[in-house]
mmCIF file of the N, C-alpha and C atoms, coordinates in Angstrom:
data_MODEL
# 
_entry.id   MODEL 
# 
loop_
_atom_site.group_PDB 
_atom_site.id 
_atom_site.type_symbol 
_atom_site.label_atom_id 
_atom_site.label_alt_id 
_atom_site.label_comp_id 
_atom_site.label_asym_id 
_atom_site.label_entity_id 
_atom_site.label_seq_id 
_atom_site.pdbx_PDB_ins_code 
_atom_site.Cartn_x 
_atom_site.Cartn_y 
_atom_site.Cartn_z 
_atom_site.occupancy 
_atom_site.B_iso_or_equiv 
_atom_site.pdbx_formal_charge 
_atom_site.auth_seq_id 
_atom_site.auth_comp_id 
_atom_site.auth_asym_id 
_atom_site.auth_atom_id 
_atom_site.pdbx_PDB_model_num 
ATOM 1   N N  . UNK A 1 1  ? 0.838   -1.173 0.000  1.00 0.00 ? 1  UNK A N  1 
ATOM 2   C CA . UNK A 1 1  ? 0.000   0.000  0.000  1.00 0.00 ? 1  UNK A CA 1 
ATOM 3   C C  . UNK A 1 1  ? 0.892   1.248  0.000  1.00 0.00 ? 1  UNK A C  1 
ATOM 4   N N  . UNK A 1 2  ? 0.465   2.083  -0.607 1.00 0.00 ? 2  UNK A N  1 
ATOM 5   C CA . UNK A 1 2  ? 1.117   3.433  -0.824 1.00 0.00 ? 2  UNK A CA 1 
ATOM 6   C C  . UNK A 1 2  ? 1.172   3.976  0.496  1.00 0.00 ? 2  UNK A C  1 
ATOM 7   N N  . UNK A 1 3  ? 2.342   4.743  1.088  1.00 0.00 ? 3  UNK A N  1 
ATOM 8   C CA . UNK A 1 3  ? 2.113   6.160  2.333  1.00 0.00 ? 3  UNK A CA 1 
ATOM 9   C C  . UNK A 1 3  ? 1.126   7.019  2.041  1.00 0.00 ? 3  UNK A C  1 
ATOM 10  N N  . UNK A 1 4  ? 0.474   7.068  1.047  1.00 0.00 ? 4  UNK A N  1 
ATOM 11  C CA . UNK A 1 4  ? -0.925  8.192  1.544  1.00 0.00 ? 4  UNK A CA 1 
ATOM 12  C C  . UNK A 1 4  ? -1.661  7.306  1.831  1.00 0.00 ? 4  UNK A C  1 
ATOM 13  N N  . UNK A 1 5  ? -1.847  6.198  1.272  1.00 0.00 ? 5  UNK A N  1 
ATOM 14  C CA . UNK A 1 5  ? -3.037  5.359  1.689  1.00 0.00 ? 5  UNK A CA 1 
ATOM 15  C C  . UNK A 1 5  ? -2.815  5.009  3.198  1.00 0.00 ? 5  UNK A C  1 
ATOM 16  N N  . UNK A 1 6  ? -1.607  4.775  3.583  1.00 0.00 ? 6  UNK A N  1 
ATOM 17  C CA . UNK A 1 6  ? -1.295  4.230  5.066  1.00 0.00 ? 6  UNK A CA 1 
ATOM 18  C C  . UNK A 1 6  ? -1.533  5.290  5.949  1.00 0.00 ? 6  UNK A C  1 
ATOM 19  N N  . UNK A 1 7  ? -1.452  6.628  5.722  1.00 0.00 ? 7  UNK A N  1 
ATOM 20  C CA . UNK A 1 7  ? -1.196  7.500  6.562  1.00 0.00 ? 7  UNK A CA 1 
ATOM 21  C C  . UNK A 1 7  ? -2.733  7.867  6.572  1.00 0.00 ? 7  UNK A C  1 
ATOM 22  N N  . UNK A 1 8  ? -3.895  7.847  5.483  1.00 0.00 ? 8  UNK A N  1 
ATOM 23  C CA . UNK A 1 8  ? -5.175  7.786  5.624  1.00 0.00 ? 8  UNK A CA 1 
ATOM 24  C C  . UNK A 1 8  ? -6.172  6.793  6.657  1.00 0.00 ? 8  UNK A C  1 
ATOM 25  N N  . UNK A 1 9  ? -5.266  5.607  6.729  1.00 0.00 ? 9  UNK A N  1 
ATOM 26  C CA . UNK A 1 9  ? -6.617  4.731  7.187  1.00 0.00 ? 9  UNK A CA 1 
ATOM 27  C C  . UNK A 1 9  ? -5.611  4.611  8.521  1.00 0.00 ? 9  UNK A C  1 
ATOM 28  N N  . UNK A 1 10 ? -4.447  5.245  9.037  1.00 0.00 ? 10 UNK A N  1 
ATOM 29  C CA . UNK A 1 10 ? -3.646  5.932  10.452 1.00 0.00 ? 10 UNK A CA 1 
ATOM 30  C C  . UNK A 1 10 ? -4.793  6.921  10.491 1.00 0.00 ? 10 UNK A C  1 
ATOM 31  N N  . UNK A 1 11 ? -5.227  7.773  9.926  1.00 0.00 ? 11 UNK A N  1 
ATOM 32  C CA . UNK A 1 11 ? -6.055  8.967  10.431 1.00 0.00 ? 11 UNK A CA 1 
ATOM 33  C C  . UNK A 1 11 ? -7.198  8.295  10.895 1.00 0.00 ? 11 UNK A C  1 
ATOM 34  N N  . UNK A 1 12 ? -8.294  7.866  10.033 1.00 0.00 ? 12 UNK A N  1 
ATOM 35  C CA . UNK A 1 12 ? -9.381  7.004  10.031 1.00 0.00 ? 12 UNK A CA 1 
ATOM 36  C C  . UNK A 1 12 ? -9.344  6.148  11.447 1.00 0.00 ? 12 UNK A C  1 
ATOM 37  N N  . UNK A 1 13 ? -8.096  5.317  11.985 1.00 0.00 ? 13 UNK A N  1 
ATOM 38  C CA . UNK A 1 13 ? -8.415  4.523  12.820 1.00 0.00 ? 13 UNK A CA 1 
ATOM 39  C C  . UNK A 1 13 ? -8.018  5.531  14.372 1.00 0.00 ? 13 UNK A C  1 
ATOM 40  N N  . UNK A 1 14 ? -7.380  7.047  14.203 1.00 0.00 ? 14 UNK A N  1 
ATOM 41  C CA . UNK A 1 14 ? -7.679  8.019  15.265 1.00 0.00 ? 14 UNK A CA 1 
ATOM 42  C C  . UNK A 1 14 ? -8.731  8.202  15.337 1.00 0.00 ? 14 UNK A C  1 
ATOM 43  N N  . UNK A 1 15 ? -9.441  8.552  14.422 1.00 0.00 ? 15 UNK A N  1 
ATOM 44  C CA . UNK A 1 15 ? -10.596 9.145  14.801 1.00 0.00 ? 15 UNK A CA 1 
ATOM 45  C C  . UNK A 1 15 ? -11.766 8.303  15.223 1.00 0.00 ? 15 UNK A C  1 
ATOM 46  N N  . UNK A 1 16 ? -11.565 6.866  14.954 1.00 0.00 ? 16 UNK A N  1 
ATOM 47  C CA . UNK A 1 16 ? -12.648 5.771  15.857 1.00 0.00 ? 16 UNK A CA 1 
ATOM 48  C C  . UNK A 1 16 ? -12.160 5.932  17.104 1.00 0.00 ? 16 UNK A C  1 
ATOM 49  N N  . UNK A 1 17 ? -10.681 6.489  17.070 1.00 0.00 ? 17 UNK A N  1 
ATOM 50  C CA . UNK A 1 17 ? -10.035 6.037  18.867 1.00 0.00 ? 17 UNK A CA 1 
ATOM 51  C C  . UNK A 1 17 ? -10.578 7.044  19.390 1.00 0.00 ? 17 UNK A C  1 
ATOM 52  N N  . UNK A 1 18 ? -10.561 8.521  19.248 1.00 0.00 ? 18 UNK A N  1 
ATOM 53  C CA . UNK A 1 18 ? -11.582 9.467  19.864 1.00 0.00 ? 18 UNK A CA 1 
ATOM 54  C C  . UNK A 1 18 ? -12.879 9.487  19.749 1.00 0.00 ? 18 UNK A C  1 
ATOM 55  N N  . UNK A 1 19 ? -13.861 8.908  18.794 1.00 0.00 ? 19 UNK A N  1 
ATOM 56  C CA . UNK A 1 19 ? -15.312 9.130  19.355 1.00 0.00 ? 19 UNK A CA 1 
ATOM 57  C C  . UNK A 1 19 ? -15.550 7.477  20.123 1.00 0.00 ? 19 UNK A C  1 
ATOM 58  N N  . UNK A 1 20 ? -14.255 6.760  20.188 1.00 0.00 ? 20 UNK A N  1 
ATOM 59  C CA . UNK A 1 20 ? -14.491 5.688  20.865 1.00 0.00 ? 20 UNK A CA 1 
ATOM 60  C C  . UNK A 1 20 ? -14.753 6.130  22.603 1.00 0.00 ? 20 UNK A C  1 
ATOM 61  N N  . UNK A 1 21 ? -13.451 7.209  22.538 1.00 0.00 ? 21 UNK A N  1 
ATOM 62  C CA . UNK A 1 21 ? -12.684 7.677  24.267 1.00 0.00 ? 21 UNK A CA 1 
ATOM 63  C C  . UNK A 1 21 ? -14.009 8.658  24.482 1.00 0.00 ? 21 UNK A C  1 
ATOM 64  N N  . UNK A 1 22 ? -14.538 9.851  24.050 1.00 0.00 ? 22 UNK A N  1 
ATOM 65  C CA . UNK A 1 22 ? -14.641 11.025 24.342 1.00 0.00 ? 22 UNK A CA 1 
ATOM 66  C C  . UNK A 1 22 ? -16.285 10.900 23.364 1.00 0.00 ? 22 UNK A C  1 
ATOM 67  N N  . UNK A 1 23 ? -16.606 9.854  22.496 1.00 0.00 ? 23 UNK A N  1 
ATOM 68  C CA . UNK A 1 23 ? -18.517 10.494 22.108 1.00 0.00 ? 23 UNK A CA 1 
ATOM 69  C C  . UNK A 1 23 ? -19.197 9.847  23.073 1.00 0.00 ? 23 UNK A C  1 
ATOM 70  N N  . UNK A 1 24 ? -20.606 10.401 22.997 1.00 0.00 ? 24 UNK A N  1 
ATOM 71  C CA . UNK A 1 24 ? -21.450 10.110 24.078 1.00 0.00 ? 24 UNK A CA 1 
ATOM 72  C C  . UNK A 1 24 ? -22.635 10.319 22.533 1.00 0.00 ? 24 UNK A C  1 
ATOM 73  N N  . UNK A 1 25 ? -23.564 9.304  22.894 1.00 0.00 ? 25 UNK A N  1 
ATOM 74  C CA . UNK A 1 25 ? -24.695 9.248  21.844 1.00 0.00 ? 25 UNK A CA 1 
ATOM 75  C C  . UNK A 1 25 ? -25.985 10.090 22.509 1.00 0.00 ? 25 UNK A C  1 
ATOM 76  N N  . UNK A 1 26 ? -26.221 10.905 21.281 1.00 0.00 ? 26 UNK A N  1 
ATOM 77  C CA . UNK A 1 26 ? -27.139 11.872 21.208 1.00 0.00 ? 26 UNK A CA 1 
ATOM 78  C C  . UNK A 1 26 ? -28.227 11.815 21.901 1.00 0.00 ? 26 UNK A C  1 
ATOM 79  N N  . UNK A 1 27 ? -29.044 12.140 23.094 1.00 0.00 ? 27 UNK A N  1 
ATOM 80  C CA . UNK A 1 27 ? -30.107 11.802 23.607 1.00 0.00 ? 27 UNK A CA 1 
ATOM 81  C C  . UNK A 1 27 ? -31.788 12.447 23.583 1.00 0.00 ? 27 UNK A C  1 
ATOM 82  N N  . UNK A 1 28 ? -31.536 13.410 22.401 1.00 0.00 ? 28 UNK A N  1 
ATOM 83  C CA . UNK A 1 28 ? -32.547 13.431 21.434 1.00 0.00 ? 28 UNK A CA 1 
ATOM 84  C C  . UNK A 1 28 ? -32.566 12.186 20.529 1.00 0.00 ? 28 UNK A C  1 
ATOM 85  N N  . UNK A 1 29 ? -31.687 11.875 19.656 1.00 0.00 ? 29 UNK A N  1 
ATOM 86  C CA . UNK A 1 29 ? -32.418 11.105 19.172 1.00 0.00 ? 29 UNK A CA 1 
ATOM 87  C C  . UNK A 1 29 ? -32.769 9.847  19.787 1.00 0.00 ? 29 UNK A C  1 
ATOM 88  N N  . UNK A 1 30 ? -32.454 9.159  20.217 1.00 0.00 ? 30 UNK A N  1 
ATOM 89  C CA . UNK A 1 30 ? -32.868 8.167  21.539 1.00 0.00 ? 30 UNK A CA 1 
ATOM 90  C C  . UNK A 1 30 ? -34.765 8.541  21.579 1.00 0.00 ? 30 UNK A C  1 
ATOM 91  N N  . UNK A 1 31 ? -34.776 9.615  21.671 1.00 0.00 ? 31 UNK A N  1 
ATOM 92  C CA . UNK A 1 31 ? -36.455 9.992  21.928 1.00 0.00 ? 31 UNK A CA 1 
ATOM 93  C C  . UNK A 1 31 ? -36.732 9.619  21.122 1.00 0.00 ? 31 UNK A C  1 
ATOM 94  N N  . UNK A 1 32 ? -36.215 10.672 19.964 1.00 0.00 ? 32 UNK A N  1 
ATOM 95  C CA . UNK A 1 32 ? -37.103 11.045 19.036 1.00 0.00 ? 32 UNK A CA 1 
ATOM 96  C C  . UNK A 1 32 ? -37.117 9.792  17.588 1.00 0.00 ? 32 UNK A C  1 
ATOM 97  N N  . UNK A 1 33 ? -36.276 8.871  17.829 1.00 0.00 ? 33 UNK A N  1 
ATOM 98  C CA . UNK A 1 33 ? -35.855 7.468  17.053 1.00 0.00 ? 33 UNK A CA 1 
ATOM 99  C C  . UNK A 1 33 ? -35.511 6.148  17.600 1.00 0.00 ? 33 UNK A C  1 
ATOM 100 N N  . UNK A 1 34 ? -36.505 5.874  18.712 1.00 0.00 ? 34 UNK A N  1 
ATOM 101 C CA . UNK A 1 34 ? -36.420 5.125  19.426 1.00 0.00 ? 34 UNK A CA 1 
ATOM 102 C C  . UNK A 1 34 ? -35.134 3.285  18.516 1.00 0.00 ? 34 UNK A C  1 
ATOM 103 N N  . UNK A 1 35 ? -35.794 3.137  17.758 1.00 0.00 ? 35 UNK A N  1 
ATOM 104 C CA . UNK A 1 35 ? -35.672 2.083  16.977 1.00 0.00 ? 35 UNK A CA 1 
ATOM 105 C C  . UNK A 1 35 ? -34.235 2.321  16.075 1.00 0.00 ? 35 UNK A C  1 
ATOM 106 N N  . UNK A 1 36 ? -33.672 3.497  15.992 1.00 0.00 ? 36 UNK A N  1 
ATOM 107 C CA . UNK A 1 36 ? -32.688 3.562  15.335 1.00 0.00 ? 36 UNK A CA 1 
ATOM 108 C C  . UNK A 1 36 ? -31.588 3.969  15.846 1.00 0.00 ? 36 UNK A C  1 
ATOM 109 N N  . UNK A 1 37 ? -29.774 3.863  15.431 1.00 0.00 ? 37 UNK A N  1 
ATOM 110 C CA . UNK A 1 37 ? -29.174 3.841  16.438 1.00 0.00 ? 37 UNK A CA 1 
ATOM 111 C C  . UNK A 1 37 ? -29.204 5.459  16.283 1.00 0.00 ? 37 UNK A C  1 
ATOM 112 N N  . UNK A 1 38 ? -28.519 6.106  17.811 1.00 0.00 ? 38 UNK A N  1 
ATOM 113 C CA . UNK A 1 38 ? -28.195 7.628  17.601 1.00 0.00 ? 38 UNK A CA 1 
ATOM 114 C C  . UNK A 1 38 ? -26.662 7.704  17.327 1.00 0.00 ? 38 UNK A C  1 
ATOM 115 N N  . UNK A 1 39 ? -26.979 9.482  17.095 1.00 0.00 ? 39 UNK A N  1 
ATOM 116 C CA . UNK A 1 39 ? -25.613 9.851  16.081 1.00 0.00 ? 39 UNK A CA 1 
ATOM 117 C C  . UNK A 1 39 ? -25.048 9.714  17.817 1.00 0.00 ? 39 UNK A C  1 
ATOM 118 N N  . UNK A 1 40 ? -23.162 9.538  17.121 1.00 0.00 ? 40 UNK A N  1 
ATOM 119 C CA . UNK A 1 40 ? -22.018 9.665  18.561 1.00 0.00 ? 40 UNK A CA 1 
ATOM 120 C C  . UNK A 1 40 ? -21.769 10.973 18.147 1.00 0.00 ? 40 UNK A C  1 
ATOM 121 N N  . UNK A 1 41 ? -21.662 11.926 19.632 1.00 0.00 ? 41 UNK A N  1 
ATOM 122 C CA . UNK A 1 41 ? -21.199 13.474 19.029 1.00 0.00 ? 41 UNK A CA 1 
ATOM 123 C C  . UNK A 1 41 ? -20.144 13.686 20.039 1.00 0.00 ? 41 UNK A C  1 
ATOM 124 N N  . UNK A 1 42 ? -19.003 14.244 19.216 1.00 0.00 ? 42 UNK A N  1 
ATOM 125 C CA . UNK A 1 42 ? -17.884 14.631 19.837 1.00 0.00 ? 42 UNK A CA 1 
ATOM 126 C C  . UNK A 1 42 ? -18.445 16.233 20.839 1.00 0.00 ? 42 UNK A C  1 
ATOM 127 N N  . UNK A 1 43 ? -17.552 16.302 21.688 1.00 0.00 ? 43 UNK A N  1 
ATOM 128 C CA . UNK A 1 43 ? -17.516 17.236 22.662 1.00 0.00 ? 43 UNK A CA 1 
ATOM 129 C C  . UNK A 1 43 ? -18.155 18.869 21.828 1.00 0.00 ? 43 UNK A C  1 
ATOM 130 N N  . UNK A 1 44 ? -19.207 19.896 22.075 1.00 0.00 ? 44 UNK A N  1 
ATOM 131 C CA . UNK A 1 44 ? -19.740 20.869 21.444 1.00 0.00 ? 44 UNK A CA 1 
ATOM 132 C C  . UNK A 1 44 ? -19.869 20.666 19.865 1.00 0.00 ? 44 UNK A C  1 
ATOM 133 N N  . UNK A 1 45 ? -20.523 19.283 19.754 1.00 0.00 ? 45 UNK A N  1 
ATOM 134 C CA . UNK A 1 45 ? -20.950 18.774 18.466 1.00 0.00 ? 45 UNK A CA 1 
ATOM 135 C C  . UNK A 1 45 ? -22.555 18.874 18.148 1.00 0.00 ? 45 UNK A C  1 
ATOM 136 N N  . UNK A 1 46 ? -23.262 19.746 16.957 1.00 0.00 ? 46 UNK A N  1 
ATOM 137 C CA . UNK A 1 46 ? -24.179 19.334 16.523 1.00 0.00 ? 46 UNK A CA 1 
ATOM 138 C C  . UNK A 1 46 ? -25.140 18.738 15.822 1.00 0.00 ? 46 UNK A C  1 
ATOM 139 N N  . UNK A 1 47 ? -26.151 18.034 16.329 1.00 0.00 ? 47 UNK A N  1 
ATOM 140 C CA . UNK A 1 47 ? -26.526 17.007 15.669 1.00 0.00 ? 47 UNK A CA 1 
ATOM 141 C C  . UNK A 1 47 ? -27.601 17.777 14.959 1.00 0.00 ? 47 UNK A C  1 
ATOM 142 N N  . UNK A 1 48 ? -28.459 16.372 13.930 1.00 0.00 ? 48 UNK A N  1 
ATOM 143 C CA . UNK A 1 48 ? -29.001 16.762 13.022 1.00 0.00 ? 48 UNK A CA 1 
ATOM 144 C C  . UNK A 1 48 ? -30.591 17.419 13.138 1.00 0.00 ? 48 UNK A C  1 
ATOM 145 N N  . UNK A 1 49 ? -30.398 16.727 14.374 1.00 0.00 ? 49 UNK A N  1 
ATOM 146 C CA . UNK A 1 49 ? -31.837 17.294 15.844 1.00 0.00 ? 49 UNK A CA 1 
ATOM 147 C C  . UNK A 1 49 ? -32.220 18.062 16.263 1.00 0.00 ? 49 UNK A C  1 
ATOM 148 N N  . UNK A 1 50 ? -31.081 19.119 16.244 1.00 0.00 ? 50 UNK A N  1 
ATOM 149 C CA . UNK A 1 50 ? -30.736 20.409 16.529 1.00 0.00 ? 50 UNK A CA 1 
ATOM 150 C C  . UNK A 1 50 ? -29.829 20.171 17.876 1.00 0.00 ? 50 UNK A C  1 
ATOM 151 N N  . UNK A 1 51 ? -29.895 19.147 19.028 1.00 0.00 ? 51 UNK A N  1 
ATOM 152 C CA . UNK A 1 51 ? -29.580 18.928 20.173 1.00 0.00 ? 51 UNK A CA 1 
ATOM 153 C C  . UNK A 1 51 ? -27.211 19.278 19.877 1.00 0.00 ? 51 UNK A C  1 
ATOM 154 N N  . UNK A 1 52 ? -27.549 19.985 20.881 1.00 0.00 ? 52 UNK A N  1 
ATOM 155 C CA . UNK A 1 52 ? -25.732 20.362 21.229 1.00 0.00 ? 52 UNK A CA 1 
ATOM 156 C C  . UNK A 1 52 ? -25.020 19.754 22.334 1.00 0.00 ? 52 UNK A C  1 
ATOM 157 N N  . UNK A 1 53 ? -23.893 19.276 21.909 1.00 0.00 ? 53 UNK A N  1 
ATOM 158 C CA . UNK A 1 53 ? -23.514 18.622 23.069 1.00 0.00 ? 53 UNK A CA 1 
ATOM 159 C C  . UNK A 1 53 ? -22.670 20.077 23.718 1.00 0.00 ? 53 UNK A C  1 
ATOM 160 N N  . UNK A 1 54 ? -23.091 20.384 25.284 1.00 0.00 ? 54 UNK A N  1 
ATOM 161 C CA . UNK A 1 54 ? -22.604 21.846 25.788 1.00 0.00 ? 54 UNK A CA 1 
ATOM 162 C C  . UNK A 1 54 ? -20.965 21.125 26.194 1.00 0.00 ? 54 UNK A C  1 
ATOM 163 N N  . UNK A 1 55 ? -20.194 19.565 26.225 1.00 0.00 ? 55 UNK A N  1 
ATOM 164 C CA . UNK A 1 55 ? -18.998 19.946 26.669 1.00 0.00 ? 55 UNK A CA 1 
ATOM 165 C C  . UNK A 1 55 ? -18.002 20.556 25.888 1.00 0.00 ? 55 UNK A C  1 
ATOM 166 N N  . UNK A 1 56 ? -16.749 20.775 26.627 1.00 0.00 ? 56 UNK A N  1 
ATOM 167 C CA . UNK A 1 56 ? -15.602 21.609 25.994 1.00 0.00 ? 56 UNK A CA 1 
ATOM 168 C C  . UNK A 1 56 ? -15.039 20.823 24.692 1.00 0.00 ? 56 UNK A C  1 
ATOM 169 N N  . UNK A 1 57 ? -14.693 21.673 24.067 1.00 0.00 ? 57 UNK A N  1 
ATOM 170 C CA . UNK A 1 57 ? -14.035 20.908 23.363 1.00 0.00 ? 57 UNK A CA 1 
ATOM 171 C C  . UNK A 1 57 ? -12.430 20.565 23.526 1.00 0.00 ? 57 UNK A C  1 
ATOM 172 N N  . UNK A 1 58 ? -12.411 19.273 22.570 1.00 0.00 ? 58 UNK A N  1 
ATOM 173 C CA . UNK A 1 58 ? -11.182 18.937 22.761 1.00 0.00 ? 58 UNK A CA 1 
ATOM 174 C C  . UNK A 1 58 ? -9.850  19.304 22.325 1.00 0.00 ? 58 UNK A C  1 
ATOM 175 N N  . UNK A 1 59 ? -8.737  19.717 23.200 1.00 0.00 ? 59 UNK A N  1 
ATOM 176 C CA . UNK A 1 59 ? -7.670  20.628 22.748 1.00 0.00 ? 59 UNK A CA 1 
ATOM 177 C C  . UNK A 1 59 ? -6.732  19.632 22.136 1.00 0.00 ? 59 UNK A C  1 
ATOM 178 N N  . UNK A 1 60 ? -5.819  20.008 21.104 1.00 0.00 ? 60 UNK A N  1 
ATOM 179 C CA . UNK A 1 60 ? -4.609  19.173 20.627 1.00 0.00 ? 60 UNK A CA 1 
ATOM 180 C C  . UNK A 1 60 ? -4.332  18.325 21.271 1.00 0.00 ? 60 UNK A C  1 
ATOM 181 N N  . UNK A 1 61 ? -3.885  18.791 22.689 1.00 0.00 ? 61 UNK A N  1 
ATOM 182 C CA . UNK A 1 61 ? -3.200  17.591 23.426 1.00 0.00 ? 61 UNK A CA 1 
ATOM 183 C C  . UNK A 1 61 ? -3.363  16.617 23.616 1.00 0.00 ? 61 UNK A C  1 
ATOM 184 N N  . UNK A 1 62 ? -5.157  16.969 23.757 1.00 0.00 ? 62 UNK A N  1 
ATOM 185 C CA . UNK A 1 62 ? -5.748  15.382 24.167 1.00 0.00 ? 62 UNK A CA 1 
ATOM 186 C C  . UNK A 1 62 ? -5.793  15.016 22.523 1.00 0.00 ? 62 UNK A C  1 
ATOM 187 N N  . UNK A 1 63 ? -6.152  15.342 21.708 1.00 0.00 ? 63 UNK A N  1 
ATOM 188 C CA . UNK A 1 63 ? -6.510  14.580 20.279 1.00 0.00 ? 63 UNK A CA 1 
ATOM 189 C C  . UNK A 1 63 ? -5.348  13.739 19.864 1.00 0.00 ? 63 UNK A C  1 
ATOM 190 N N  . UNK A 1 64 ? -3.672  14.294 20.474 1.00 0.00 ? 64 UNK A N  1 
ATOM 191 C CA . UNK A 1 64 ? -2.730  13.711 19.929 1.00 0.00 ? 64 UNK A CA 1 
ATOM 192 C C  . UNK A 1 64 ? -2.165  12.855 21.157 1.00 0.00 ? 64 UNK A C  1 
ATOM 193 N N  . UNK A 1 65 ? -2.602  12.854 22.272 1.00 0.00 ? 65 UNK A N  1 
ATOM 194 C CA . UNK A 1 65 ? -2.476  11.575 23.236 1.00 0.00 ? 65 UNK A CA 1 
ATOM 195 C C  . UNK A 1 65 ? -3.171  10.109 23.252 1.00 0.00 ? 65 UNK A C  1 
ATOM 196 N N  . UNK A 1 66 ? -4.439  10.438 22.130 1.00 0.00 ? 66 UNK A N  1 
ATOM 197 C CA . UNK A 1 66 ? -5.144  9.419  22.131 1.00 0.00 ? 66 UNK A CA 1 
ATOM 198 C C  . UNK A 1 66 ? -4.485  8.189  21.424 1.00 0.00 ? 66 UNK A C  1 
ATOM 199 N N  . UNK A 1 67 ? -4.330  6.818  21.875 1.00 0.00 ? 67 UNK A N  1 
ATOM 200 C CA . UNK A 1 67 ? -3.764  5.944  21.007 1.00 0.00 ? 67 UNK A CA 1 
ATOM 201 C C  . UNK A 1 67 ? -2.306  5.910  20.937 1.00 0.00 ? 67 UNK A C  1 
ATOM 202 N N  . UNK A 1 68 ? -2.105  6.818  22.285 1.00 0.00 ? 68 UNK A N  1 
ATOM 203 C CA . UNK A 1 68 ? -0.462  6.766  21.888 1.00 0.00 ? 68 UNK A CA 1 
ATOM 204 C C  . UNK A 1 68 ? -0.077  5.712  23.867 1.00 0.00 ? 68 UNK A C  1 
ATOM 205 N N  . UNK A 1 69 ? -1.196  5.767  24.456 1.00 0.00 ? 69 UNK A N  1 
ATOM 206 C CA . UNK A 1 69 ? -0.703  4.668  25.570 1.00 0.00 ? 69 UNK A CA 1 
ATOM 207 C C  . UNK A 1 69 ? -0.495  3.420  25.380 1.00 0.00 ? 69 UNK A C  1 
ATOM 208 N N  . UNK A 1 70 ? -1.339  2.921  24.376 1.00 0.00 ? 70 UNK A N  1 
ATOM 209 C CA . UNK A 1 70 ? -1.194  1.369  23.666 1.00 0.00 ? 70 UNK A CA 1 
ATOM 210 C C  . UNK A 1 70 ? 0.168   1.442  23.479 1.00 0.00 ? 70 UNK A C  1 
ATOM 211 N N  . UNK A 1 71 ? 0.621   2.465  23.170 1.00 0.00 ? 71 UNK A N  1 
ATOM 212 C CA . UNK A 1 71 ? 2.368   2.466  21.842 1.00 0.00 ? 71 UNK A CA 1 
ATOM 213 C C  . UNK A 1 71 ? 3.337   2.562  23.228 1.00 0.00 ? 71 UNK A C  1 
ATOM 214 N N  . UNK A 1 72 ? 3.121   3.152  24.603 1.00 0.00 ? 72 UNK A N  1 
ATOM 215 C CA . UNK A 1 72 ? 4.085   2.952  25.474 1.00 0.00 ? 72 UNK A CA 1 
ATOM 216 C C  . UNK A 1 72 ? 4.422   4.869  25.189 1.00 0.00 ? 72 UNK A C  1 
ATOM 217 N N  . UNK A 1 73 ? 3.660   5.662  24.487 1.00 0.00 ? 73 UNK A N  1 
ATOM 218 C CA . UNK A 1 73 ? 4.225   6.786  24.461 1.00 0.00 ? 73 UNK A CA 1 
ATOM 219 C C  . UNK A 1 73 ? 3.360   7.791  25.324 1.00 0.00 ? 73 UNK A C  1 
# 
């Protein structure tokens, strides 16, 4: 596989590692879609519901610590 392709699906598998660590699922839709799953929203994320998630958002530090304790770093 090519380095862009590697360094793409490196990005791709951060960003499951943060809405893995840090989303919390939407609790409008939960109401309002009982039967279907809800959106995961990152920290002052809005959904399609209108519903906002009010926490902080997340600074560099934490975005670039994530996935790096597995590595021993």
């Amino acid at each position: 596989m090519s380095e862009m392709g590697e360094m793409f699906n490196d990005l791709k598998q951060h960003k499951r590692e943060l809405k893995d660590q840090y989303g919390i699922p939407c609790p409008n839709c939960i109401v309002k879609l009982p039967k279907a799953q809800p959106k995961i929203l990152m920290p002052n994320q809005k959904c399609w519901c209108g519903y906002r998630d009010e926490r902080a958002r997340l600074t560099g530090t934490v975005k670039t610590s994530v996935g790096t304790q597995e590595l021993g770093g």
